[in-house]
N, C-alpha and C positions, 0 to 999 in steps of 0.2 A: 767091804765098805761100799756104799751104796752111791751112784759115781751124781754131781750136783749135776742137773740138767743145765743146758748151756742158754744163754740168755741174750748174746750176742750176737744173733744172727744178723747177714743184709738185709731180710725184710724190715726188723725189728728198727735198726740203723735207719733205715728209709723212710719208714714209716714217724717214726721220731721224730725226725729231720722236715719231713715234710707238714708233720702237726706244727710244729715250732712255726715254721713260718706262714702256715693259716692264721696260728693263733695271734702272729707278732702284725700280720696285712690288718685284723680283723681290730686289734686292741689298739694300735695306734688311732683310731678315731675313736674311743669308746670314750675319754675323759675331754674330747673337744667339742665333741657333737652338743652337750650342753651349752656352751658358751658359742658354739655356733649359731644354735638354735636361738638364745639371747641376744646375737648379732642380728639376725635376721629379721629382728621384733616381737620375737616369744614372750611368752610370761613367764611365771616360775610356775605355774601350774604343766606347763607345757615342758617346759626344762624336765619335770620329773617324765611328764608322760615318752617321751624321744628313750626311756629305758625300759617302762611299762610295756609300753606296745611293743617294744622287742622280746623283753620275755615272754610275754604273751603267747604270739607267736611259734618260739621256739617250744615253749611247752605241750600245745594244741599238736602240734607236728612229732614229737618224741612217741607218742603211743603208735602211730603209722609207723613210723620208719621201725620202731624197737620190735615189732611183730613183720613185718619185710624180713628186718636180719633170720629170724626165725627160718627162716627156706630160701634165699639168697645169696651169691656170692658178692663177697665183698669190694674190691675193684670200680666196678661199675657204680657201686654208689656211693664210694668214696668220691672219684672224680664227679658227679654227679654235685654231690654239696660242695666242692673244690668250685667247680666253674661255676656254678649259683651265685657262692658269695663273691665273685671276682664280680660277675656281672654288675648285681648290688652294689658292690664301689663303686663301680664306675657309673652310677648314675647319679650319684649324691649331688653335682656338680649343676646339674639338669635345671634345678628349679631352687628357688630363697622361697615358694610358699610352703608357710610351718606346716597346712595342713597335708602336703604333697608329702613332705620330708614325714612327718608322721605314718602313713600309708604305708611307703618306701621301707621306714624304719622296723614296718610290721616285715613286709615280705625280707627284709634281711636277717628277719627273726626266724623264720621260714625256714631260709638255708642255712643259717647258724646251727639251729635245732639239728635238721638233719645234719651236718657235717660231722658235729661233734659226735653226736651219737655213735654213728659209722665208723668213726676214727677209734675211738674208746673201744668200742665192741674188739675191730680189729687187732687192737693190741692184746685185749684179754684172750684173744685165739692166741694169739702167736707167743705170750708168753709163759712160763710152763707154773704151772700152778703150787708149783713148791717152791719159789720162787715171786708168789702175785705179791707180797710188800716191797722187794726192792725193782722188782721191773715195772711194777706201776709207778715206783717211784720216782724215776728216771724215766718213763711215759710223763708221769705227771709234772716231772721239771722242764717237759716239753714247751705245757700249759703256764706254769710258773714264770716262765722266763721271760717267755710271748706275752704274757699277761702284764711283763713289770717293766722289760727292756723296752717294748713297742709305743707303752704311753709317753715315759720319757723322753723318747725320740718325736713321737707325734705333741708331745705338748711344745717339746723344742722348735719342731718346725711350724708349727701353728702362728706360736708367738713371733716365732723370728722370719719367716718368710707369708706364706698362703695356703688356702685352704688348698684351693687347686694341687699344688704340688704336694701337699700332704695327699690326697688322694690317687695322684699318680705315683708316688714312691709306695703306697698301700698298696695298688695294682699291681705293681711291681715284685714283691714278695708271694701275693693269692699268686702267679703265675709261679712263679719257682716250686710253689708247693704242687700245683699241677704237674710239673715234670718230674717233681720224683717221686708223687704217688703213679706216675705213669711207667717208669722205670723199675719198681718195685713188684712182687708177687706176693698173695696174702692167704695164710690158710682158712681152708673153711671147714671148721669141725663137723664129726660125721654126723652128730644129731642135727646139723643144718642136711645133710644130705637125703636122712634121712625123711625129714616135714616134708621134703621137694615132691616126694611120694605120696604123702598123707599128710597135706597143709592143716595146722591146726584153725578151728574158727577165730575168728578176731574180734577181741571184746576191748572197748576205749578204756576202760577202768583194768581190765586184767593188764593192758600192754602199757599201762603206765604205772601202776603199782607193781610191787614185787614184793610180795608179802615178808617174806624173810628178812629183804634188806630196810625195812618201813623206817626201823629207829635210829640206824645210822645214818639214813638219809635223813631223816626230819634235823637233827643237830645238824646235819650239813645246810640245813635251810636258813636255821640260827645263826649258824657264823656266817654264811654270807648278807646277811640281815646287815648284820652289825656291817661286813664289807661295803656295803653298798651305799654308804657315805662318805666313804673314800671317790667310789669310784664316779661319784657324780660330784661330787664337791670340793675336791681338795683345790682343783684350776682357778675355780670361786674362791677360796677361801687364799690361796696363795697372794691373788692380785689382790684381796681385801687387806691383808701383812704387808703387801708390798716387797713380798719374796720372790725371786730372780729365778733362785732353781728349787722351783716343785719338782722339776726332773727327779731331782737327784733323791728325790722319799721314794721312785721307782727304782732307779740305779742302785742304788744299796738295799733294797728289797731285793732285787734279781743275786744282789753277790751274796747275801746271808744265803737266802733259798737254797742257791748255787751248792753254796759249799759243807751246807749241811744236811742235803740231800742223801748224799750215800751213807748216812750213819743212822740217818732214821729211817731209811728203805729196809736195813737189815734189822734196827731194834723192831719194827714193826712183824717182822717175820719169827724174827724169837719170841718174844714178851708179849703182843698183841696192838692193840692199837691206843687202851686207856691212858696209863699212863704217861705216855709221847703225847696224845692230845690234851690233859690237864695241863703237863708244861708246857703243853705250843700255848693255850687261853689267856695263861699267866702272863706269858712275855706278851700278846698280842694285846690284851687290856691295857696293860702297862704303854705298849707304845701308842696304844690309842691315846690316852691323854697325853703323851707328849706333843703329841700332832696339837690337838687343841691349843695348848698352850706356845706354839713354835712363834718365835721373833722371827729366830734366824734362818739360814740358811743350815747352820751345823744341828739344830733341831730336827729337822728336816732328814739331815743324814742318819742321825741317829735314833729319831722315832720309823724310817725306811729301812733301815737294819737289823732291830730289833724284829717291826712290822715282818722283816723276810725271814726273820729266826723261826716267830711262830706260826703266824697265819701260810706260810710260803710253806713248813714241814706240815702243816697240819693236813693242808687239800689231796696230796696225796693220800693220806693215811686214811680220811676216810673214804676214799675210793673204791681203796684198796679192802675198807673194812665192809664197804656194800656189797662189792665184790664176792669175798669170802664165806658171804654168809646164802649164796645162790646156788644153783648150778651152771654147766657150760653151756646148756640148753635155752636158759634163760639169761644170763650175763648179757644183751642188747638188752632185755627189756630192765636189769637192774641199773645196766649205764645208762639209758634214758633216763630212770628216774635219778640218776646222781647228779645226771645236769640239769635237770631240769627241778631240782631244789635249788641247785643254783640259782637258776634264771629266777625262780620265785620269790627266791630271799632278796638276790637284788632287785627285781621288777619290784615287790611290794615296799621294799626300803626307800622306794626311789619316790613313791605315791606317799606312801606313811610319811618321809620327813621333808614331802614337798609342801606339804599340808603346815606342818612344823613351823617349815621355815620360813612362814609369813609371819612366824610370833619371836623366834629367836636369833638369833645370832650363828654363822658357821659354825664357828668353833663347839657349839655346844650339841650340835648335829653329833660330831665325833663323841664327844662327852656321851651324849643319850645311848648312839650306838655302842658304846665299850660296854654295856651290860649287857651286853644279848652273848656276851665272850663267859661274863661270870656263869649264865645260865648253863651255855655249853657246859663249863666245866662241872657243874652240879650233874646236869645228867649222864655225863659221861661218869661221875665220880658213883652214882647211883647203879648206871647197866653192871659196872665194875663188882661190884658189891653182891652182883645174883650170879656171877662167873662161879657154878661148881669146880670146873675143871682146871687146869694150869691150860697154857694156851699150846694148842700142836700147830707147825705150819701148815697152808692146806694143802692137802695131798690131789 
């Protein structure tokens, strides 16, 4: 019997540990900076742009860094986008003109792009490939958690204290992630040793596409489409209800995710990634309009529960499903483009329903986006459909 390669290494531990709290420094401003921005005399045109020029940014920068990985060790450029984005926080404070914060907003984009990329790459080295659906999956709860616990916290402190201190308790966490990416050691695969010899040429369109991975990325582009009226609007749309805890559609996001993380790490590694993703779109549409429609506060908890059931299992899987379909040679330039669908479905979510929402109403932002969830599930329901084979994990 062929013995499970181990997946719980202290890199892997560390490395986890230290994305978590990049991601949790970085996501506590991400749902305030809008209503910042509207503090400071924005429009709503503007409001959209403060996520535009971020993704922007980190997109422009994912084809660089994803060909670096290529002949590079790791380390160095991890701390590298580590103390970038630290710095970037700490300048938010600097200046109230929109268009400075704008600018800013770009080069935060800058090292966001590179961070993530790096961090991604590095876990797909260090975790053993017959195994990439539940160790991303647990990479990716990294992201999840950071993504769902930090806003909570950051909208809490927003509301109930200051900006300032929101950004020094931000500072606070980028720093802890510098110390245990520093504390930490990170493999660098031999075909990275190998390029070190005979650097491949660098082409902007080869190091940002991955042909292999094109279709799972693109539906990743989708669902975060539909995401990205959350992630600019719920703050808005809360103080419009009159609702106390928006927190808490992140807090019960984080504990769905949480707890239903290690069951769809491993179904993904058996069965594939389709049908885990039709049922994540289902319950994430579903809580899509509950949000719309939320009075209360227990609306809230339970359209952020459902929301972490499906959308929180789904981002790893397709990750994991980009991943999959690359090699270890290329796996940077496949995680560039897995976040940087990201940044584009929220960057263009953020333009598209800022446009919008000079004609409608919040709530109907969510309403519009829940169908970019039915989509997914159609093409996911479709790629399914041309699978000759039963699915092998990958070797």
């Amino acid at each position: 019997m062929q013995e499970t390669p181990r997946l719980w290494t202290r890199p892997f531990i560390f490395l986890l540990l230290g994305n978590l709290f990049t991601f949790m420094s970085f996501q506590m401003l991400l749902p305030n900076l809008p209503p910042y921005i509207e503090a400071i005399g924005g429009n709503k045109m503007e409001i959209g742009l403060v996520t535009t020029m971020f993704s922007i940014a980190a997109i422009l920068i994912r084809p660089f860094i994803g060909h670096i990985l290529m002949t590079k060790e790791r380390k160095a450029l991890i701390l590298a986008g580590a103390i970038s984005l630290l710095l970037m926080t700490l300048l938010y404070p600097v200046t109230q003109v929109v268009l400075i914060v704008l600018l800013l907003r770009f080069a935060h984009g800058l090292a966001w792009g590179w961070s993530t990329t790096t961090n991604g790459t590095a876990a797909v080295d260090i975790v053993p490939r017959k195994r990439v659906g539940e160790g991303m999956g647990y990479f990716g709860l990294s992201i999840t958690v950071g993504m769902i616990i930090a806003p909570s916290l950051g909208i809490y402190i927003y509301q109930n204290y200051t900006f300032h201190l929101l950004i020094w308790i931000s500072a606070a966490l980028g720093i802890i992630s510098i110390l245990l990416f520093t504390l930490t050691t990170f493999h660098t695969p031999e075909s990275v040793k190998e390029n070190q010899e005979a650097p491949p040429k660098f082409s902007f369109i080869g190091s940002l596409v991955e042909k292999r991975s094109w279709y799972p990325a693109f539906v990743t582009f989708l669902t975060t489409f539909g995401y990205g009226s959350i992630v600019t609007y719920i703050v808005i749309f809360g103080n419009e209800r009159g609702l106390s805890g928006t927190y808490l559609f992140y807090l019960f996001n984080a504990l769905l995710a949480t707890i239903s993380r290690p069951v769809t790490g491993r179904y993904f590694d058996k069965r594939g990634p389709w049908n885990l993703i039709m049922f994540c779109t289902s319950i994430t549409f579903i809580a899509m309009w509950i949000l719309a429609s939320a009075d209360t506060n227990m609306d809230l908890i339970i359209a952020g529960a459902l929301f972490g059931l499906g959308y929180g299992s789904m981002m790893p899987a397709f990750q994991a499903w980009v991943i999959s379909k690359t090699t270890t040679a290329r796996s940077g330039i496949a995680n560039g483009m897995f976040y940087s669908s990201i940044d584009l479905g929220i960057g263009l979510s953020a333009v598209v329903l800022g446009v919008i929402y000079q004609f409608v109403e919040t709530a109907s932002l969510f309403k519009i986006s829940s169908f970019l969830f039915i989509l997914v599930f159609i093409l996911t329901w479709l790629d399914a459909r041309k699978q000759t084979e039963t699915w092998q994990p990958v070797s």
